[in-house]
N, C-alpha and C positions, 0 to 999 in steps of 0.2 A: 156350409161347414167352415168355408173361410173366415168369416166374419164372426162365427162364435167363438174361434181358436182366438182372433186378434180380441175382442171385447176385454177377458178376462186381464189383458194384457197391458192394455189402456187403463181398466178400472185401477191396475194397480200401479200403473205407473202416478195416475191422477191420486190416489188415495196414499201411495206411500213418498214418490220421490218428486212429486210438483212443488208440494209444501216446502221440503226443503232447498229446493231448487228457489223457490220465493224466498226463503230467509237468507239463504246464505247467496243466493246470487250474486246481489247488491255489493254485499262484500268484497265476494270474489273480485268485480268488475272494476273496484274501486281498489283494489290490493293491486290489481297487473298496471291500473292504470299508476300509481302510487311506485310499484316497481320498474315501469319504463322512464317516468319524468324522474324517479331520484338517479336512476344508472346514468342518466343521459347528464344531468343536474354534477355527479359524483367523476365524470369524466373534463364538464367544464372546470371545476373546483379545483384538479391535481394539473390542468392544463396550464392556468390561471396561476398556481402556484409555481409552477417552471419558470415560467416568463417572470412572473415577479424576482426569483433569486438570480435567475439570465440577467436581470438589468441590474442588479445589487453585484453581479460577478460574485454569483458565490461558486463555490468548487462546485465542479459537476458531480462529482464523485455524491457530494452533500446531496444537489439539488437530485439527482436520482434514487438517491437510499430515502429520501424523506417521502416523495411523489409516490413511490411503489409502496410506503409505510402507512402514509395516508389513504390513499389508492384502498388497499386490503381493510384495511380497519372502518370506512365507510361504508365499504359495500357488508361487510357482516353484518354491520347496523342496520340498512336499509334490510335487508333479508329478515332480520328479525324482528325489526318493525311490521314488515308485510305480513309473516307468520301470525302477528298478533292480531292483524287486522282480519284475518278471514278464519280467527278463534282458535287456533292452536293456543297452549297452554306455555307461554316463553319460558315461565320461573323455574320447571324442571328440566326444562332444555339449556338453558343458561347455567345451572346446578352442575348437570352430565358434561356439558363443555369443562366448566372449571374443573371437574374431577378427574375429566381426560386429560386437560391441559396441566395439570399436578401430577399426572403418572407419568406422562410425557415428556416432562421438566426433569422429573425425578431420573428416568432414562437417558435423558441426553442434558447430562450435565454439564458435559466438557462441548457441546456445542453451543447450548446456550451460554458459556461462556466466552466463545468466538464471539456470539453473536454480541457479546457485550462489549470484548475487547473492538468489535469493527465497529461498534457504535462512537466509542471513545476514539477513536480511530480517527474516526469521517469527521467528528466534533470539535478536537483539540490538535489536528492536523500536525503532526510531528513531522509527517513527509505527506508528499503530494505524486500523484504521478508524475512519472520521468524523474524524480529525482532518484540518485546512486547513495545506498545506504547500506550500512553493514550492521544486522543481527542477529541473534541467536545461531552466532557461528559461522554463516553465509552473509554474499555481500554481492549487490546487485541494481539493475536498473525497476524501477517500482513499473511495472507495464501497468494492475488495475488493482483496486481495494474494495473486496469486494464483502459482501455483509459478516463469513463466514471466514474467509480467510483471504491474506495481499499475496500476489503474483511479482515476484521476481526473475527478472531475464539476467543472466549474468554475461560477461565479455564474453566466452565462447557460446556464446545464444542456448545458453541452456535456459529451461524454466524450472524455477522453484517455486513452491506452493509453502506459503509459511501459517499456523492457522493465528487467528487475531487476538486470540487471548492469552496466550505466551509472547504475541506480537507486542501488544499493549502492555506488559508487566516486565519486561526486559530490557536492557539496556539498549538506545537504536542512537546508532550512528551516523548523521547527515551528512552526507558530503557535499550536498549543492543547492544548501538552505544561502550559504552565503556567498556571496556574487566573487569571493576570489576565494585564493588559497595557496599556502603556502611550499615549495616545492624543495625539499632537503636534498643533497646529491652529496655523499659522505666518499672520502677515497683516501686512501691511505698512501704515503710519499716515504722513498728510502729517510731514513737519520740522517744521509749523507748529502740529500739534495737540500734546494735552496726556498725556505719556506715561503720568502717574502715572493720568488721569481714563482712559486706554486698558486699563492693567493693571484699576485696580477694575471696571470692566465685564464684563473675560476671566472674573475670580475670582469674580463675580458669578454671573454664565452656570453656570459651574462649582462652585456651590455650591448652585444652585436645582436640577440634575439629579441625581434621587435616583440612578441609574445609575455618577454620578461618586464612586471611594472618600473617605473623610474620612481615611483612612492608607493608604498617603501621602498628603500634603495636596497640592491643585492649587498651582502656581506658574506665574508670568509672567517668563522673560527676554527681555531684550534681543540680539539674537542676530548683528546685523549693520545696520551704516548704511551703507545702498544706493544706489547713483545717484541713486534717486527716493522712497524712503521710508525710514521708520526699520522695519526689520524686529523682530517682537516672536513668540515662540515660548507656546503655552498648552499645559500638559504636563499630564497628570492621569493618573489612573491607573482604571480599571475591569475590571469582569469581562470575560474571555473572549470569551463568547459576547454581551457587548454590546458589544464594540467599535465596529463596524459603526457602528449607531444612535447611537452617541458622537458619532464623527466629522463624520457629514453632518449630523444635526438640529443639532448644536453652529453648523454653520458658517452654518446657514441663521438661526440666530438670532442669532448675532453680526455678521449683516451688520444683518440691524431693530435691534440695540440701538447700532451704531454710527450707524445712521441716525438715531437719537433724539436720541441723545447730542452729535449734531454732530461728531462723528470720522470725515475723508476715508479714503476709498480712492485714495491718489496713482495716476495715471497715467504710463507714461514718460514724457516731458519731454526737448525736445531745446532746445537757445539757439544761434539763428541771428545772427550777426553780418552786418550788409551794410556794404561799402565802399563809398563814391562812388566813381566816379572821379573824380580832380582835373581841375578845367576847366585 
């Protein structure tokens, strides 16, 4: 009874699914093999690519958007090459993608235009990480630039998330593209003190801080005569990354040298006229 239950079972395993087990086997075994050596082949290519732009020093930011670009778009390929190989039909599957990928475009329009703006981004390098920049409003340290949108830390360590395609069409402000910069400290002096004894104090200040360049050389203008004081501008030039410590210890010390010195800080000032009235 055993063996008449299993015959039937056999016959038709042999009559219906051997044949095709014979034709398409072959295929099969030649698609997985085709599928391991391109994955393994598609791993050496994006590895190989790193190392190559690692020795060119290209931005990392670059060499890892392109690696994971490349990366994705290999491996689809090799997948629907396989497909082909063991008779799947690609031309309506490649059809169905592009019609997904046009409703999906269609959908995220304002993303695919991140992803346009980080392309141009990573390409034409306006900022880099770590560099301090100000746009669309906010102004910060660039922590990572990433496909979709840049990560800004600002001085109280906050994160902002900017996306890249308002990123990329908006006005971006570098501040530490170029290796110095220039440090303004504006202060305003009574009418009645001594302009010339104001300047040599500025210049003073500015030649005791090793921080401050000797080329260019500091300068004091005159900048404007104000309601209430004569306004005086201290211009100097310093590194980069000192600007900062320029600015604020300069001004904390130029208030004690004006204070030494006998040079006001005017206050506004209003003059009141009273009438009598006539008896």
């Amino acid at each position: 009874m055993q063996d008449n239950s299993i015959t039937p079972w056999l016959e038709e395993i042999q009559a219906n699914w051997l044949p095709l087990l014979v034709q398409y086997g072959k295929h099969i075994v030649f698609a997985l093999i085709t599928l391991a050596i391109g994955w393994w082949l598609i791993g050496r290519i994006v590895s190989s690519l790193g190392l190559f732009m690692d020795k060119r020093h290209a931005d990392p930011m670059v060499t890892g958007f392109l690696s994971s670009l490349l990366n994705a778009l290999l491996r689809v390929l090799l997948l629907l090459s396989v497909a082909g190989m063991v008779g799947i039909e690609t031309t309506s599957f490649i059809a169905l993608i592009g019609a997904a990928g046009l409703a999906v475009g269609l959908a995220l329009q304002g993303s695919l235009a991140n992803f346009a703006g980080g392309v141009l981004i990573l390409f034409l390098r306006p900022f880099r990480a770590g560099d301090y920049i100000e746009a669309q409003g906010t102004a910060g340290t660039v922590e990572s630039i990433m496909i979709f949108h840049t990560i800004l830390r600002t001085a109280d360590n906050k994160v902002i998330i900017l996306p890249n395609g308002s990123l990329s069409n908006g006005a971006i402000t570098n501040y530490s593209r170029k290796p110095t910069r220039r440090v303004d400290i504006n202060v305003g002096i009574d009418y009645t003190d001594d302009i010339k004894k104001a300047r040599s104090v500025l210049l003073g200040l500015a030649a005791a801080d090793q921080r401050v360049l000797k080329d260019p050389a500091a300068v004091v203008y005159l900048t404007s005569l104000g309601d209430n004081s004569v306004n005086l501008s201290l211009r100097m030039w310093t590194n980069s990354a000192d600007y900062w410590g320029v600015f604020f210890e300069l001004q904390e010390q130029m208030k004690e040298a004006f204070d030494r010195e006998g040079l006001s800080f005017p206050f506004p000032q209003r003059t009141v006229h009273i009438q009598q009235p006539e008896q």
